[in-house]
DRENZA-767932 format. One record per residue: residue in three letters; x, y, z of N, C-alpha, C in turn. Coordinates in nm, 2 decimals, padded with zeros to 4 digits. Layout:
REM residues N
> code_n.c1_n.c2_n.c3_ca.c1_ca.c2_ca.c3_c.c1_c.c2_c.c3
> ALA_X_Y_Z_X_Y_Z_X_Y_Z
...
REM end
This chain:
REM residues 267
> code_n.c1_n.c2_n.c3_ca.c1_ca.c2_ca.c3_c.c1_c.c2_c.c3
> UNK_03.80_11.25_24.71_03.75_11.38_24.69_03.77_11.42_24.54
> UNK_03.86_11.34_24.46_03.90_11.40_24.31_03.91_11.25_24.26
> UNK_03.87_11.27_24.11_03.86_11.10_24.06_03.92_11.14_23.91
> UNK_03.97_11.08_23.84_04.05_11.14_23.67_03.94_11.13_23.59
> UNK_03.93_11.20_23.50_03.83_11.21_23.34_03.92_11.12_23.31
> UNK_03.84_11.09_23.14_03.86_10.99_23.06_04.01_11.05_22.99
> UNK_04.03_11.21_23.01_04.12_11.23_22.94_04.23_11.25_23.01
> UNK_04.23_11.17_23.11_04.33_11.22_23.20_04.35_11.33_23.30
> UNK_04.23_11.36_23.28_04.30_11.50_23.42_04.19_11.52_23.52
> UNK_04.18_11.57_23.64_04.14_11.58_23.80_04.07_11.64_23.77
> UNK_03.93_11.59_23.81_03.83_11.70_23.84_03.75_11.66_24.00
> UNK_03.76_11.75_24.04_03.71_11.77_24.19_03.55_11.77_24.14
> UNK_03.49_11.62_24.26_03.37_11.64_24.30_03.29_11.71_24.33
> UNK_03.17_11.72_24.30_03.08_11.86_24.36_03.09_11.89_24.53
> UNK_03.11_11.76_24.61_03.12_11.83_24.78_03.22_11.90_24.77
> UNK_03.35_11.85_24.69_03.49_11.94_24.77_03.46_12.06_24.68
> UNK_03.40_12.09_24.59_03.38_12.24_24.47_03.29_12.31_24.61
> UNK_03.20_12.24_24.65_03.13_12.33_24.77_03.21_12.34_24.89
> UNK_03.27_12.29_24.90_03.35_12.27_25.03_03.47_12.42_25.03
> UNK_03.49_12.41_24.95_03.62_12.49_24.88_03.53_12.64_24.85
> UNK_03.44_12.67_24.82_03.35_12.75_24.80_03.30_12.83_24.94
> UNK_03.28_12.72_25.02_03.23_12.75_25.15_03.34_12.82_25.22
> UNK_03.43_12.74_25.20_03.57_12.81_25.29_03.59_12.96_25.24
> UNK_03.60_12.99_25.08_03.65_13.11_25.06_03.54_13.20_25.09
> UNK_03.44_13.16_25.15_03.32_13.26_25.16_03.31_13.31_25.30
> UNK_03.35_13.19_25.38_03.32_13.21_25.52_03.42_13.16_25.57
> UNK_03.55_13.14_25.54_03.64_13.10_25.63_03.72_13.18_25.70
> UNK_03.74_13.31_25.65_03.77_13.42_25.73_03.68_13.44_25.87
> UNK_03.56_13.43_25.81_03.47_13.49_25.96_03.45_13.37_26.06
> UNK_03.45_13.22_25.97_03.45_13.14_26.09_03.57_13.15_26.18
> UNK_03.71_13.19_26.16_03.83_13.12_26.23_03.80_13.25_26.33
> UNK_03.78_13.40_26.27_03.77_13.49_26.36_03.67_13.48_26.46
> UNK_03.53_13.43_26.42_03.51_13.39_26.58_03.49_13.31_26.63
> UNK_03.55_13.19_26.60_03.59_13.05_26.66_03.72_13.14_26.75
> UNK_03.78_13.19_26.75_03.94_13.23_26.78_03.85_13.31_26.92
> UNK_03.76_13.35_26.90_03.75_13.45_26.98_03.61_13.37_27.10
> UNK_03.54_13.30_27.09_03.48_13.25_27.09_03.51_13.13_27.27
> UNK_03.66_13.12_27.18_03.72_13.00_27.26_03.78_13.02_27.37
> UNK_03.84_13.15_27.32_03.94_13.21_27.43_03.84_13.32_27.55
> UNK_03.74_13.33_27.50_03.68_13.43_27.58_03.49_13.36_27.66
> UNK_03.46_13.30_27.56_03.33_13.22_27.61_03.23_13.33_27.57
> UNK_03.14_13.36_27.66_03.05_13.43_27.65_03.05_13.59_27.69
> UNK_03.19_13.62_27.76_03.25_13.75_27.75_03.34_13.83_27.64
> UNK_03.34_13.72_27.52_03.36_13.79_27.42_03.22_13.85_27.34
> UNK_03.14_13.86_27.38_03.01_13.93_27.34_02.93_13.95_27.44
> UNK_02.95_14.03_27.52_02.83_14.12_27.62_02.76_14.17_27.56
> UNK_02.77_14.27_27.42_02.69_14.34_27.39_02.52_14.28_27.30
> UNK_02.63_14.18_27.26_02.46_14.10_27.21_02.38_14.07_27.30
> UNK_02.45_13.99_27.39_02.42_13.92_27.52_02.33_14.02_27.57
> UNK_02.36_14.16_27.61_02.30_14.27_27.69_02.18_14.29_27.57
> UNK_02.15_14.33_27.46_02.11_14.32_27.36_02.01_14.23_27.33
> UNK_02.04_14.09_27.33_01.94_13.97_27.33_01.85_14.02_27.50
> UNK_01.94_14.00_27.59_01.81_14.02_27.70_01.71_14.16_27.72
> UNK_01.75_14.29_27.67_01.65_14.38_27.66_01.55_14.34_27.58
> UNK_01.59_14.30_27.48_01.47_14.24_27.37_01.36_14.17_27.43
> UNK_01.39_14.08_27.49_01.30_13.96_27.59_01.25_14.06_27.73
> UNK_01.32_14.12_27.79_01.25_14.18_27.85_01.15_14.32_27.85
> UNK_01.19_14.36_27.72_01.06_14.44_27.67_00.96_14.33_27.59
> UNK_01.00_14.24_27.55_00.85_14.15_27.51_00.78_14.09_27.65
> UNK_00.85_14.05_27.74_00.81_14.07_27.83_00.69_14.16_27.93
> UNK_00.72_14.26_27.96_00.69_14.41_27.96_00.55_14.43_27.92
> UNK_00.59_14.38_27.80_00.48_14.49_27.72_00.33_14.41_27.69
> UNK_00.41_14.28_27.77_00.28_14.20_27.73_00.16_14.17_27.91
> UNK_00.23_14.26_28.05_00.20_14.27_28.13_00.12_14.37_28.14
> UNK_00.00_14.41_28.26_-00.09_14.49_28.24_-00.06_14.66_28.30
> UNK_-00.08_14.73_28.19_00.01_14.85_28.18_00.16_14.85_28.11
> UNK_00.20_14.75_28.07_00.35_14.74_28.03_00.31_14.76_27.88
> UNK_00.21_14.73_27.81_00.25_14.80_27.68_00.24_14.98_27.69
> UNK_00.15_15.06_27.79_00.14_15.14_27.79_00.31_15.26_27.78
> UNK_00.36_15.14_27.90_00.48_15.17_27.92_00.59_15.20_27.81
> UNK_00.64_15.10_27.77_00.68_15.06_27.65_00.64_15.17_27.55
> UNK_00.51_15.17_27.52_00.50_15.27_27.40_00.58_15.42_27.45
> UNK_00.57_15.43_27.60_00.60_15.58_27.60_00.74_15.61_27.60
> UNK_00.87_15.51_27.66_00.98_15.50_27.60_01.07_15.46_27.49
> UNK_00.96_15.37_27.44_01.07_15.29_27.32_00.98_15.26_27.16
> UNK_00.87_15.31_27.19_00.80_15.32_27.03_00.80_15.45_26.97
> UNK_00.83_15.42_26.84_00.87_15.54_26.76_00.75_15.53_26.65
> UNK_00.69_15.67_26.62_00.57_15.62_26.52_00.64_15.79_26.46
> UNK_00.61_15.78_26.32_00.65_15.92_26.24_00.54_16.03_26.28
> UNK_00.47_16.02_26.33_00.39_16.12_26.38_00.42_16.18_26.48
> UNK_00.47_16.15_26.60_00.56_16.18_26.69_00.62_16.32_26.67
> UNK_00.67_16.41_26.73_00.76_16.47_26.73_00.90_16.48_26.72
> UNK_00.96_16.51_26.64_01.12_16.45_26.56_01.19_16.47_26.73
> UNK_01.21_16.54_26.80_01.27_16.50_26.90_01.23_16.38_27.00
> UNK_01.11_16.38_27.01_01.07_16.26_27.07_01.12_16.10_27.01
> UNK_01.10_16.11_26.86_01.16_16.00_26.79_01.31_15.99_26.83
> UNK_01.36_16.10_26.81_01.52_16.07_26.84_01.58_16.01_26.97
> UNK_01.46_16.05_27.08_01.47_16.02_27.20_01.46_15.92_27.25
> UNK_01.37_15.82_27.12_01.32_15.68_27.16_01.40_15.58_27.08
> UNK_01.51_15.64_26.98_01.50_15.52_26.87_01.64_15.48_26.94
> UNK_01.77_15.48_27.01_01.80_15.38_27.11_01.71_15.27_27.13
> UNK_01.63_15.30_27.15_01.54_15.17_27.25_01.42_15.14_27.17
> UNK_01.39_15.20_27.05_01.29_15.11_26.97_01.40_15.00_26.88
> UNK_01.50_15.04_26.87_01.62_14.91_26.84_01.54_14.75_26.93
> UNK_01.53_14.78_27.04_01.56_14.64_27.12_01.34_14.62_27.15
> UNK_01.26_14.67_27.11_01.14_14.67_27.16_01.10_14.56_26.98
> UNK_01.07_14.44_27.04_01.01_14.36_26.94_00.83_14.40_26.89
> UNK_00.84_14.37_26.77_00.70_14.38_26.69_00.62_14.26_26.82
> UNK_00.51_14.31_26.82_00.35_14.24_26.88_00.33_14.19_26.82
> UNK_00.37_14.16_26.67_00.29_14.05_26.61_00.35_13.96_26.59
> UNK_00.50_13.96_26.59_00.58_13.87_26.52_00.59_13.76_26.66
> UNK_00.72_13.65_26.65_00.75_13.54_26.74_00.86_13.60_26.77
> UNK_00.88_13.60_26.91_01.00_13.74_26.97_01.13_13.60_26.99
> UNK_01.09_13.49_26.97_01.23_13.45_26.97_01.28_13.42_26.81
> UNK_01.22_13.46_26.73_01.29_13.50_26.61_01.37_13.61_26.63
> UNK_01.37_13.77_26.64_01.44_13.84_26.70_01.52_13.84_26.78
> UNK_01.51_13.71_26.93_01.63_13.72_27.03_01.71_13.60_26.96
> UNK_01.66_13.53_26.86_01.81_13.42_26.77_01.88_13.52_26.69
> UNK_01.81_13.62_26.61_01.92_13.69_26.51_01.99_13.79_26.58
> UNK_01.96_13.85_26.67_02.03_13.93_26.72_02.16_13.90_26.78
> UNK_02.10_13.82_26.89_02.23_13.74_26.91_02.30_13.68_26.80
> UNK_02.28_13.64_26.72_02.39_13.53_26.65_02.42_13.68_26.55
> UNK_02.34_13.76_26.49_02.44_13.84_26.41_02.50_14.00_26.52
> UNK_02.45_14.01_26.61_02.51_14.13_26.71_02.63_14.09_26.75
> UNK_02.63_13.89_26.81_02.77_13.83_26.82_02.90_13.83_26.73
> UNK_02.82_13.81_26.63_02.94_13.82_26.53_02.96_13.94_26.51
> UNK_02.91_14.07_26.46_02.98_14.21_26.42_03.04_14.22_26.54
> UNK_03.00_14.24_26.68_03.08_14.25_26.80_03.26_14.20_26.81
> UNK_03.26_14.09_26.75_03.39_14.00_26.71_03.44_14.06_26.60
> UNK_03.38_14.07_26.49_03.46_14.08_26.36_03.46_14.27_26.36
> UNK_03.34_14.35_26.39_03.37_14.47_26.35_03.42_14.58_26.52
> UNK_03.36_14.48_26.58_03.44_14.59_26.75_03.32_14.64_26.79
> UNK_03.31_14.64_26.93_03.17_14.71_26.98_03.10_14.83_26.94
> UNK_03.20_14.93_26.93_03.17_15.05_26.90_03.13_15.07_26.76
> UNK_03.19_15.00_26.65_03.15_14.99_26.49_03.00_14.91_26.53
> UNK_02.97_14.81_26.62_02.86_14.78_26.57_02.76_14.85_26.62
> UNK_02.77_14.92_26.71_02.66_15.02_26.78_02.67_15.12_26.68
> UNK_02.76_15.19_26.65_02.72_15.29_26.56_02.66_15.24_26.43
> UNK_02.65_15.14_26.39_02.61_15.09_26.22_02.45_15.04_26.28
> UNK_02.43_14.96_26.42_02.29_14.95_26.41_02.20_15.09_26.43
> UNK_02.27_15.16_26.53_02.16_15.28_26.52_02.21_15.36_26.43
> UNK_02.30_15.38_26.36_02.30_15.48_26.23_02.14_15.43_26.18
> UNK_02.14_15.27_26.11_02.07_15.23_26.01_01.94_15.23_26.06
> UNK_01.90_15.22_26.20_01.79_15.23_26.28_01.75_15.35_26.24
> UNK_01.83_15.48_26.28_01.77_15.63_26.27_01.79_15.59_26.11
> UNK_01.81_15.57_26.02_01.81_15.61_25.90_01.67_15.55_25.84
> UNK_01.63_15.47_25.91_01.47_15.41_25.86_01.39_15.47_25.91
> UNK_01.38_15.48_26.08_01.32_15.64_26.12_01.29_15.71_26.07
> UNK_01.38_15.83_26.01_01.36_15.95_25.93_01.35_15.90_25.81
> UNK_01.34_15.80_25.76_01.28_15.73_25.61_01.14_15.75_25.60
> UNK_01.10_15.71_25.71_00.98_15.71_25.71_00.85_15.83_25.77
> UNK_00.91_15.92_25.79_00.86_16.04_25.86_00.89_16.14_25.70
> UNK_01.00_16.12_25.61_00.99_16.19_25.47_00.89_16.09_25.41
> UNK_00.86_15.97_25.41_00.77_15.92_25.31_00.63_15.98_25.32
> UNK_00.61_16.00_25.47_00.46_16.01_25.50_00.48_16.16_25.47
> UNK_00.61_16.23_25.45_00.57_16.39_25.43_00.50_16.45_25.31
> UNK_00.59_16.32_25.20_00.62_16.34_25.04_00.46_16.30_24.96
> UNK_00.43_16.20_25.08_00.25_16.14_25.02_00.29_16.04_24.97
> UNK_00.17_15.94_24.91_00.14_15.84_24.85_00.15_15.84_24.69
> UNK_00.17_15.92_24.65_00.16_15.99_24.48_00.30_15.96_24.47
> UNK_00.41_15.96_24.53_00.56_15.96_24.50_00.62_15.81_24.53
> UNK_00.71_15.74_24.46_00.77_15.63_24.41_00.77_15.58_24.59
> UNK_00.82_15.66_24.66_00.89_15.62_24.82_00.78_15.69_24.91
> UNK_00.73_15.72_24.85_00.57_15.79_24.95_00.51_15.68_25.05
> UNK_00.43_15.73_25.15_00.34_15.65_25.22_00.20_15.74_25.24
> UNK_00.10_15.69_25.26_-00.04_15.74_25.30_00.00_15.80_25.44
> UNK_-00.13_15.90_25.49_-00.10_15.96_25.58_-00.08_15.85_25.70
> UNK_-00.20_15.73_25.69_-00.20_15.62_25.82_-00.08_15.59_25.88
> UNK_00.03_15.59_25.77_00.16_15.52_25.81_00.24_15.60_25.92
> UNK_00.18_15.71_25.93_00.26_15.78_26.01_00.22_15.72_26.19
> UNK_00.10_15.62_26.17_00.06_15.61_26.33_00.17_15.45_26.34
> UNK_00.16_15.36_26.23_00.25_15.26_26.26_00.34_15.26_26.36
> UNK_00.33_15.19_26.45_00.45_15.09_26.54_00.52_15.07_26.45
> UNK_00.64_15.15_26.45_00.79_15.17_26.40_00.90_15.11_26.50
> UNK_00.95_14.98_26.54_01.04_14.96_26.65_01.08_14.85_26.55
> UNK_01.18_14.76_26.66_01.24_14.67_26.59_01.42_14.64_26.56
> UNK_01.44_14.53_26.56_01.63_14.48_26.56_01.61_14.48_26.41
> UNK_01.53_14.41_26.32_01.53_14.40_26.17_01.64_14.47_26.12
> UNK_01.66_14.61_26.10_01.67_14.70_26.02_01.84_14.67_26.08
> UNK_01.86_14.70_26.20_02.01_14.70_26.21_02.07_14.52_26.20
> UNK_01.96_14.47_26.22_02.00_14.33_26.19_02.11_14.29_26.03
> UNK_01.97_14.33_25.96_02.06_14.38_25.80_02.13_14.47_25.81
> UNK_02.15_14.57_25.85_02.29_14.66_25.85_02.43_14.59_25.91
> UNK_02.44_14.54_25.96_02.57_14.46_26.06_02.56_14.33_25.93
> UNK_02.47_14.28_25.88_02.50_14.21_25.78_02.62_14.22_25.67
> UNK_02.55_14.35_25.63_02.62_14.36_25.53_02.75_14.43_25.56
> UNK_02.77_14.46_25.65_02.94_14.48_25.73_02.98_14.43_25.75
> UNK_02.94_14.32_25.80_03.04_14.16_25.81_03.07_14.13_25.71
> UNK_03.01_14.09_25.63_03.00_14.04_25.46_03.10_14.14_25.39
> UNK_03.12_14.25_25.42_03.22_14.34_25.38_03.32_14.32_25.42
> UNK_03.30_14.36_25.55_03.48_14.32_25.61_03.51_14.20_25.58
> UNK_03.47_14.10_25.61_03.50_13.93_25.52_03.54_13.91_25.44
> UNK_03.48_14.01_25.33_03.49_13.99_25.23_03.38_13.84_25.15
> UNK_03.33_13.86_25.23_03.25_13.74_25.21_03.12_13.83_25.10
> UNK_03.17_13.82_24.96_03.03_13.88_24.88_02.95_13.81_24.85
> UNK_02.91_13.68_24.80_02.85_13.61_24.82_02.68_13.60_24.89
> UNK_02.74_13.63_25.02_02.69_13.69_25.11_02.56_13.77_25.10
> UNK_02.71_13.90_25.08_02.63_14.04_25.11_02.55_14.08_24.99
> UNK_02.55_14.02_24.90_02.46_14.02_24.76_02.37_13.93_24.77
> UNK_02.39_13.85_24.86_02.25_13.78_24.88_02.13_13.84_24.97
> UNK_02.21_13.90_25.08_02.13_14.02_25.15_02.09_14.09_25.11
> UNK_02.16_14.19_25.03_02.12_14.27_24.94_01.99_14.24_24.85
> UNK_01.98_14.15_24.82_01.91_14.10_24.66_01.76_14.05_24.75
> UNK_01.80_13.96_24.89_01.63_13.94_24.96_01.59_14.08_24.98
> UNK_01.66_14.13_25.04_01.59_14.30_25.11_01.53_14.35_24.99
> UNK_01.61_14.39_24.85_01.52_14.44_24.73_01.39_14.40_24.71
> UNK_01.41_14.22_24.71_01.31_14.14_24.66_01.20_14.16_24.74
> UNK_01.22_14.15_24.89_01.12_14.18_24.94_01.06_14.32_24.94
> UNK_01.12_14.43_24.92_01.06_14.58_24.88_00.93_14.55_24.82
> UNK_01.02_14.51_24.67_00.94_14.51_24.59_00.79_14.41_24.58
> UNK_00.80_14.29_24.64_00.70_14.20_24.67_00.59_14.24_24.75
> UNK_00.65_14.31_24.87_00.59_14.36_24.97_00.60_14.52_25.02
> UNK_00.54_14.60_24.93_00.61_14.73_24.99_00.58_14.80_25.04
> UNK_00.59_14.76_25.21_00.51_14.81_25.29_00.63_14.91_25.36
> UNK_00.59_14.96_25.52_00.73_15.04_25.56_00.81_14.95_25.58
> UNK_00.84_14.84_25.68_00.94_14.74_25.72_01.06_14.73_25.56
> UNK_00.96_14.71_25.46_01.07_14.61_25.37_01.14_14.76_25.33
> UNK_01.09_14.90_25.27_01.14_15.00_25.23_01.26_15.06_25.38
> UNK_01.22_15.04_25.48_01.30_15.08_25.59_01.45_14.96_25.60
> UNK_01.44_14.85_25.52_01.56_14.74_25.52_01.62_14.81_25.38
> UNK_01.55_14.85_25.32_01.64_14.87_25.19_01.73_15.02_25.25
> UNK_01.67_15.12_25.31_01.72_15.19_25.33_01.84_15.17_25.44
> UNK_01.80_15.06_25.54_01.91_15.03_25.60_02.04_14.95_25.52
> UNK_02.01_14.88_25.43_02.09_14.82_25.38_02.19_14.97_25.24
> UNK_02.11_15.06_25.25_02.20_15.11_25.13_02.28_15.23_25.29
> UNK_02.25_15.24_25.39_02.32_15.31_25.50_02.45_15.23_25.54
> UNK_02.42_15.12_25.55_02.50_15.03_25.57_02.63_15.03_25.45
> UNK_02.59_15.00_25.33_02.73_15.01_25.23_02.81_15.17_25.22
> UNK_02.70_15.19_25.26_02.80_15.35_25.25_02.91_15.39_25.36
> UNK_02.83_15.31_25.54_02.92_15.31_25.64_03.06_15.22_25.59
> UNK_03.02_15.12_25.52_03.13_15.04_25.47_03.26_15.09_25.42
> UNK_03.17_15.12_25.30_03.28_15.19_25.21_03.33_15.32_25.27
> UNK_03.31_15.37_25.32_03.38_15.46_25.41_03.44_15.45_25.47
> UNK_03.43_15.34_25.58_03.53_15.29_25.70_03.61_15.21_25.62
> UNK_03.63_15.14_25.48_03.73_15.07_25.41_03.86_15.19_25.36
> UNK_03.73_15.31_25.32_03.83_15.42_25.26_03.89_15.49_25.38
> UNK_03.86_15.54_25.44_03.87_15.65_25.54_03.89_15.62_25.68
> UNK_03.88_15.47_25.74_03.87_15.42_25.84_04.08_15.46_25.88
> UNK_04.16_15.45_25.83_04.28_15.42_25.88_04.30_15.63_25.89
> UNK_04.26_15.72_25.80_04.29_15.82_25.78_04.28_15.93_25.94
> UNK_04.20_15.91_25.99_04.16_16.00_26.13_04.27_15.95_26.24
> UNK_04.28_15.81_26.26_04.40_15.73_26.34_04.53_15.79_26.32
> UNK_04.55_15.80_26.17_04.70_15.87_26.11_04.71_16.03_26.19
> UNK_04.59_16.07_26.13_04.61_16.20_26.18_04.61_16.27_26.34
> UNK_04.56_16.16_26.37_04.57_16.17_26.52_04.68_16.18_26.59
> UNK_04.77_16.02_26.51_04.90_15.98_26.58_05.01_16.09_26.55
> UNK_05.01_16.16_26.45_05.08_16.22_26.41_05.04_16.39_26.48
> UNK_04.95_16.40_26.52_04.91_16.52_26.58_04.96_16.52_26.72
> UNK_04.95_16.38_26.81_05.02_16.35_26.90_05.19_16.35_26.93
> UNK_05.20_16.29_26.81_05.34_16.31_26.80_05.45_16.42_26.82
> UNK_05.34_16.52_26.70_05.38_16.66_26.73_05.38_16.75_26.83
> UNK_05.28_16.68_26.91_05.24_16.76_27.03_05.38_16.72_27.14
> UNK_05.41_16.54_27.14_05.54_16.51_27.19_05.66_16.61_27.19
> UNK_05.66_16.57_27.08_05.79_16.64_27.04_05.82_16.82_27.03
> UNK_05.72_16.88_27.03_05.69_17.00_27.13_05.66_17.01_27.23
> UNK_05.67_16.93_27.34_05.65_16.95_27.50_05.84_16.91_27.52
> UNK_05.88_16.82_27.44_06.05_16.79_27.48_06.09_16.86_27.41
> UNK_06.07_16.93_27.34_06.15_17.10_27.33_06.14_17.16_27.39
> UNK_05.99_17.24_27.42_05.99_17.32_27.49_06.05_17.28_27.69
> UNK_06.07_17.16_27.67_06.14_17.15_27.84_06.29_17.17_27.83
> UNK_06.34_17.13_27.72_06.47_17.13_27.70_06.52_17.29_27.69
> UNK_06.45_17.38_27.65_06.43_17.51_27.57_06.45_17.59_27.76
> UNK_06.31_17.51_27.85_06.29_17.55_27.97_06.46_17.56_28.04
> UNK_06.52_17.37_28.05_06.63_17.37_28.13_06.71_17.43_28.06
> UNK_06.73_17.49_27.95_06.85_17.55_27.93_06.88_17.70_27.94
> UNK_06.76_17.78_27.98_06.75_17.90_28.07_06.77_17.86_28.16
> UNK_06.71_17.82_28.22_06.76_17.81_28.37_06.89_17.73_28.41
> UNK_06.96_17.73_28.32_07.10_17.67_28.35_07.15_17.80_28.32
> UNK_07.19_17.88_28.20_07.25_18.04_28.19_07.18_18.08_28.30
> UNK_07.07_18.09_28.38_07.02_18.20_28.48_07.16_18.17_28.59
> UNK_07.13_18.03_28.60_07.21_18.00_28.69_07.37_18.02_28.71
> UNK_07.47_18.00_28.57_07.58_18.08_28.53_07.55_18.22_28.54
> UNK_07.49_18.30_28.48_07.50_18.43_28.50_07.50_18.48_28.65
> UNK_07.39_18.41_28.74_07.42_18.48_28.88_07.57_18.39_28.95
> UNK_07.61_18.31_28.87_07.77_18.28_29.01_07.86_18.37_28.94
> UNK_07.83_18.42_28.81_07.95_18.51_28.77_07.90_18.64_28.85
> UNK_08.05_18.70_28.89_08.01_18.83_28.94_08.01_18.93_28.87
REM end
């Protein structure tokens, strides 16, 4: 793996420079879910699992007669819609694949990156980061079509009829959370840097609705890096206090009622 220069000293080959590269990039996230992986099987990720099969079974669905009708009326979100109706559907425009695309492209990434945030960030971080970033492309796109086509982030009126659905958006958001928590930058700058690239290449709503998920996403980050331990403190400490005022106030209780009780034997 290492051979001497002429002048005497070790220089490591290009595999182990990758090798060593690879590890510091991803070797946190591999052991974490290898560790978890092993010990648990396929019940250390239900949620993808649940997640991957909605997907398939709305492509499914929607490709049967009346089943797109269906589908659109629960789980397609278009900005023309009425803002409550959108709010009502974007749960489940999460898991309703694009008609145009190859729907087991979407049931591979979901699963392999829903599995992993599931493990590295906890069920509940990853549900709230996909539909945060999900609603955040949503209402991205219902202000673009408001703002017009004349403005930097604008869209023409048409876009407001677009089939808006899709795992994409939260796909890249759980990205770049993992890549955070990991610490794996590398990574999350490379995610970062395709989502831009493609904006700009292609700037239709999909690619501007990933950038927007992707800049939702570092902010959940850096928040839960900052702030994530702060609410737990305050809690435990709020509980505490609450402890330690219930065993006063009982001790406070029995020791009336022990003078009640002296006072009535004395005559």
């Amino acid at each position: 793996m290492i051979h001497r220069t002429h002048a005497g000293g070790v220089r490591k080959r290009p595999l182990a420079i990758a090798r060593s590269a690879a590890v510091a990039e991803w070797g946190t996230l591999f052991a974490t879910v290898r560790d978890a992986v092993v010990r648990k099987k396929f019940a250390a990720v239900p949620l993808a699992t649940l997640a991957t099969f909605l997907i398939l079974l709305f492509s499914i669905v929607q490709h049967l007669p009346g089943g797109e009708r269906f589908v659109n009326n629960i789980g397609v979100v278009r900005a023309a819609l009425p803002l409550e109706v959108s709010l009502l559907r974007t749960p489940l425009s999460l898991y309703v694949p694009a008609l145009d695309l190859p729907v087991w492209g979407a049931l591979a990434q979901v699963f392999v990156v829903f599995a992993i945030a599931e493990i590295v960030l906890g069920r509940r971080m990853t549900l709230v980061v996909a539909y945060a970033c999900t609603l955040a492309g949503t209402l991205f796109a219902r202000v673009g079509v408001a703002i017009g086509p004349h403005h930097l982030f604008g869209f023409p009126k048409w876009v407001s009829y677009v089939r808006d659905t899709g795992p994409s958006a939260a796909v890249v958001a759980l990205a770049i959370c993992i890549a955070f928590r990991c610490r794996a930058w590398f990574t999350g700058g490379l995610v970062v840097a395709v989502m831009i690239g493609e904006a700009v290449v292609l700037p239709n709503l999909a690619g501007l609705e990933h950038v927007v998920a992707v800049i939702t996403a570092l902010l959940i980050a850096v928040s839960v890096e900052v702030f994530g331990d702060f609410w737990p403190r305050v809690l435990a400490g709020v509980g505490a206090a609450t402890s330690v005022a219930a065993v006063a106030s009982r001790e406070v209780a029995v020791e009336a009622r022990r003078r009640r009780s002296a006072e009535a034997v004395i005559p």
